[in-house]
C-alpha positions in Angstrom: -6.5 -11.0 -53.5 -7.4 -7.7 -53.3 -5.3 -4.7 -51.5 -4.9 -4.7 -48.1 -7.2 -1.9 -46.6 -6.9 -0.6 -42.8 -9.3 -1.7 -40.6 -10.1 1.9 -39.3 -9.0 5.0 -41.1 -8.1 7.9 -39.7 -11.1 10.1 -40.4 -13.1 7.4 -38.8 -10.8 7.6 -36.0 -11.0 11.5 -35.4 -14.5 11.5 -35.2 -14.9 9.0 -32.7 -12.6 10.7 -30.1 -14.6 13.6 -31.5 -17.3 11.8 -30.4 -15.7 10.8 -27.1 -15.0 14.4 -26.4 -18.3 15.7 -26.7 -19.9 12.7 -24.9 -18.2 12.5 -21.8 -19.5 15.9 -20.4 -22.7 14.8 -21.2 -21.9 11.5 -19.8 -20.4 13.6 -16.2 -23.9 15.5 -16.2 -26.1 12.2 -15.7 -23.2 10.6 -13.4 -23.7 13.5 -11.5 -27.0 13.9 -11.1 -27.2 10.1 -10.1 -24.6 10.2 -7.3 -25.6 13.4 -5.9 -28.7 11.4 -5.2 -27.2 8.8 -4.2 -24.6 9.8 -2.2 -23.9 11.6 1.4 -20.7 12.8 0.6 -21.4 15.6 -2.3 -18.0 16.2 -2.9 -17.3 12.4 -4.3 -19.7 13.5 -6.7 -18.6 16.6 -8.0 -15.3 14.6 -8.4 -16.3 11.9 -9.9 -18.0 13.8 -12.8 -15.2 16.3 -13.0 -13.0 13.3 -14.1 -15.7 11.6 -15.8 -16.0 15.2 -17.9 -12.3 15.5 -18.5 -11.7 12.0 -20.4 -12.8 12.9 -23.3 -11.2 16.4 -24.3 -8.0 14.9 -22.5 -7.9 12.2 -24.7 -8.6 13.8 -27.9 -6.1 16.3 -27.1 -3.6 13.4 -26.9 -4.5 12.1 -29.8 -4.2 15.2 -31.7 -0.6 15.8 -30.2 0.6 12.1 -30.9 -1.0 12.4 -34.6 1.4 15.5 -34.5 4.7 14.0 -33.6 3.8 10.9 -35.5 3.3 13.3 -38.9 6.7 14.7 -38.0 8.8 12.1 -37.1 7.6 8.7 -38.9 5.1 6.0 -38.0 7.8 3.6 -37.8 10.8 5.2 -36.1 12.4 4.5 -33.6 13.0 8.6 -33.0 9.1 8.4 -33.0 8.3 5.7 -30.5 11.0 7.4 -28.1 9.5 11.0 -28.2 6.3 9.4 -27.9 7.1 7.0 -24.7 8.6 9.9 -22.9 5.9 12.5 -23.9 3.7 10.4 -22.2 5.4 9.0 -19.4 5.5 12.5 -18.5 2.2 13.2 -18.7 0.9 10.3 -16.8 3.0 11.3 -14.1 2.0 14.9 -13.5 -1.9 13.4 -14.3 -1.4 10.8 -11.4 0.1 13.7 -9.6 -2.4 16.1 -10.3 -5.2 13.4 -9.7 -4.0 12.3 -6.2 -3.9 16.0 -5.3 -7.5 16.5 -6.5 -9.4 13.3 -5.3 -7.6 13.7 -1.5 -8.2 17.0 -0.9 -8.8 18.0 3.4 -11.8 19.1 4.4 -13.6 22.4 3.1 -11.9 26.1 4.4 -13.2 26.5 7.8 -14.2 23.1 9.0 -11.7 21.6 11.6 -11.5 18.1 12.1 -11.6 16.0 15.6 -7.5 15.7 15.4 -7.0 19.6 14.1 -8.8 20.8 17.4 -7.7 18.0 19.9 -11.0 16.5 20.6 -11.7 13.1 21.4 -12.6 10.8 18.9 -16.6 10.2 19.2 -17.4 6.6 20.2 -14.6 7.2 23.1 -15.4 7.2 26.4 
Protein backbone atom coordinates (compact mmCIF):
# COMPACT_ATOMS: atom_id res chain seq x y z
CA UNK A 1 0.00 0.00 0.00
CA UNK A 2 1.22 3.22 -0.59
CA UNK A 3 1.88 6.09 2.23
CA UNK A 4 -0.78 7.51 3.81
CA UNK A 5 -1.21 11.16 2.43
CA UNK A 6 -3.57 13.91 4.15
CA UNK A 7 -6.66 14.50 2.66
CA UNK A 8 -6.10 18.40 2.59
CA UNK A 9 -2.74 19.96 3.17
CA UNK A 10 -2.15 22.94 4.71
CA UNK A 11 -1.35 25.19 1.75
CA UNK A 12 -4.63 24.04 0.36
CA UNK A 13 -6.13 24.92 3.49
CA UNK A 14 -4.72 28.58 3.79
CA UNK A 15 -5.87 29.55 0.60
CA UNK A 16 -9.26 28.58 1.03
CA UNK A 17 -9.88 30.69 4.25
CA UNK A 18 -7.84 32.96 2.05
CA UNK A 19 -10.45 32.59 -0.15
CA UNK A 20 -13.14 32.81 2.44
CA UNK A 21 -11.72 36.08 3.57
CA UNK A 22 -11.71 37.88 0.47
CA UNK A 23 -15.22 36.45 -0.47
CA UNK A 24 -17.28 37.30 2.24
CA UNK A 25 -17.15 41.17 1.70
CA UNK A 26 -17.98 40.58 -1.56
CA UNK A 27 -20.58 38.23 -0.54
CA UNK A 28 -21.95 41.25 2.28
CA UNK A 29 -22.07 43.74 -0.83
CA UNK A 30 -24.70 41.66 -2.92
CA UNK A 31 -26.63 40.60 0.54
CA UNK A 32 -26.84 44.07 1.00
CA UNK A 33 -27.88 45.35 -1.96
CA UNK A 34 -30.72 42.63 -1.97
CA UNK A 35 -32.12 43.39 1.50
CA UNK A 36 -31.90 46.98 1.27
CA UNK A 37 -34.43 46.34 -1.43
CA UNK A 38 -36.12 44.12 0.21
CA UNK A 39 -36.51 45.31 3.36
CA UNK A 40 -38.28 48.35 5.46
CA UNK A 41 -36.13 48.21 8.22
CA UNK A 42 -32.54 49.54 6.69
CA UNK A 43 -30.73 48.95 9.59
CA UNK A 44 -31.34 44.85 9.56
CA UNK A 45 -29.51 45.35 6.45
CA UNK A 46 -26.62 47.12 7.16
CA UNK A 47 -26.26 44.47 10.00
CA UNK A 48 -26.70 41.68 8.37
CA UNK A 49 -23.94 42.45 5.79
CA UNK A 50 -21.66 43.80 8.48
CA UNK A 51 -21.65 40.24 9.93
CA UNK A 52 -21.90 38.64 6.70
CA UNK A 53 -18.44 40.87 5.81
CA UNK A 54 -16.77 39.96 9.08
CA UNK A 55 -16.82 36.00 8.75
CA UNK A 56 -14.33 35.67 6.64
CA UNK A 57 -11.27 37.93 8.06
CA UNK A 58 -12.56 36.70 11.56
CA UNK A 59 -12.11 33.36 10.65
CA UNK A 60 -8.94 33.40 8.94
CA UNK A 61 -7.53 35.30 11.71
CA UNK A 62 -8.49 32.32 13.97
CA UNK A 63 -7.05 30.15 11.96
CA UNK A 64 -3.80 31.83 11.70
CA UNK A 65 -3.66 32.21 15.57
CA UNK A 66 -4.64 28.41 16.28
CA UNK A 67 -2.01 27.40 13.41
CA UNK A 68 0.23 29.60 15.85
CA UNK A 69 -0.32 27.92 19.18
CA UNK A 70 -0.59 24.63 17.43
CA UNK A 71 3.28 25.27 15.88
CA UNK A 72 4.25 26.05 19.46
CA UNK A 73 2.79 23.75 21.55
CA UNK A 74 2.19 20.33 19.55
CA UNK A 75 -0.66 18.95 17.43
CA UNK A 76 -1.19 16.33 19.92
CA UNK A 77 -0.92 17.78 23.36
CA UNK A 78 -2.83 17.87 25.76
CA UNK A 79 -1.08 21.58 26.82
CA UNK A 80 -2.28 22.36 23.08
CA UNK A 81 -5.96 21.32 23.20
CA UNK A 82 -6.26 23.21 26.71
CA UNK A 83 -4.77 26.59 25.41
CA UNK A 84 -6.77 26.19 22.51
CA UNK A 85 -10.34 25.30 24.25
CA UNK A 86 -9.92 28.35 26.50
CA UNK A 87 -8.58 30.74 23.75
CA UNK A 88 -11.68 30.21 22.23
CA UNK A 89 -14.16 29.83 24.76
CA UNK A 90 -13.07 33.25 25.41
CA UNK A 91 -13.49 34.53 22.29
CA UNK A 92 -16.88 33.16 21.65
CA UNK A 93 -17.96 34.78 24.67
CA UNK A 94 -16.95 38.35 24.11
CA UNK A 95 -18.17 37.61 20.10
CA UNK A 96 -21.65 36.58 21.57
CA UNK A 97 -21.22 39.54 23.78
CA UNK A 98 -20.26 41.88 21.34
CA UNK A 99 -22.94 40.48 18.80
CA UNK A 100 -25.97 40.82 21.17
CA UNK A 101 -24.78 44.39 21.78
CA UNK A 102 -24.56 45.17 17.99
CA UNK A 103 -27.72 43.41 16.54
CA UNK A 104 -30.10 44.95 19.64
CA UNK A 105 -29.09 48.30 19.49
CA UNK A 106 -32.25 51.21 20.55
CA UNK A 107 -33.36 53.33 18.19
CA UNK A 108 -31.21 55.98 16.28
CA UNK A 109 -29.86 59.37 18.50
CA UNK A 110 -32.86 61.58 18.63
CA UNK A 111 -35.79 59.39 17.90
CA UNK A 112 -37.89 58.67 21.15
CA UNK A 113 -40.07 55.86 21.34
CA UNK A 114 -44.02 55.69 22.38
CA UNK A 115 -42.79 54.28 26.07
CA UNK A 116 -39.63 57.01 26.29
CA UNK A 117 -42.21 59.95 25.95
CA UNK A 118 -45.35 58.41 27.75
CA UNK A 119 -47.64 58.23 24.86
CA UNK A 120 -50.19 55.79 24.29
CA UNK A 121 -49.58 52.88 22.37
CA UNK A 122 -51.32 53.39 18.76
CA UNK A 123 -54.12 50.98 18.19
CA UNK A 124 -55.42 52.17 21.85
CA UNK A 125 -58.36 53.84 22.37
Amino acid sequence: MDEMREIVTMPQANTAFLALAIATPLLAAVVFALLRARMPDKKVAGRVSSLIALAGPVNLAAWKVYNAITDRLGLDSVKNLLVNLALFVVIGIVAGLAFGKFWNRGPAAGTRTDTETGAAPSGEG
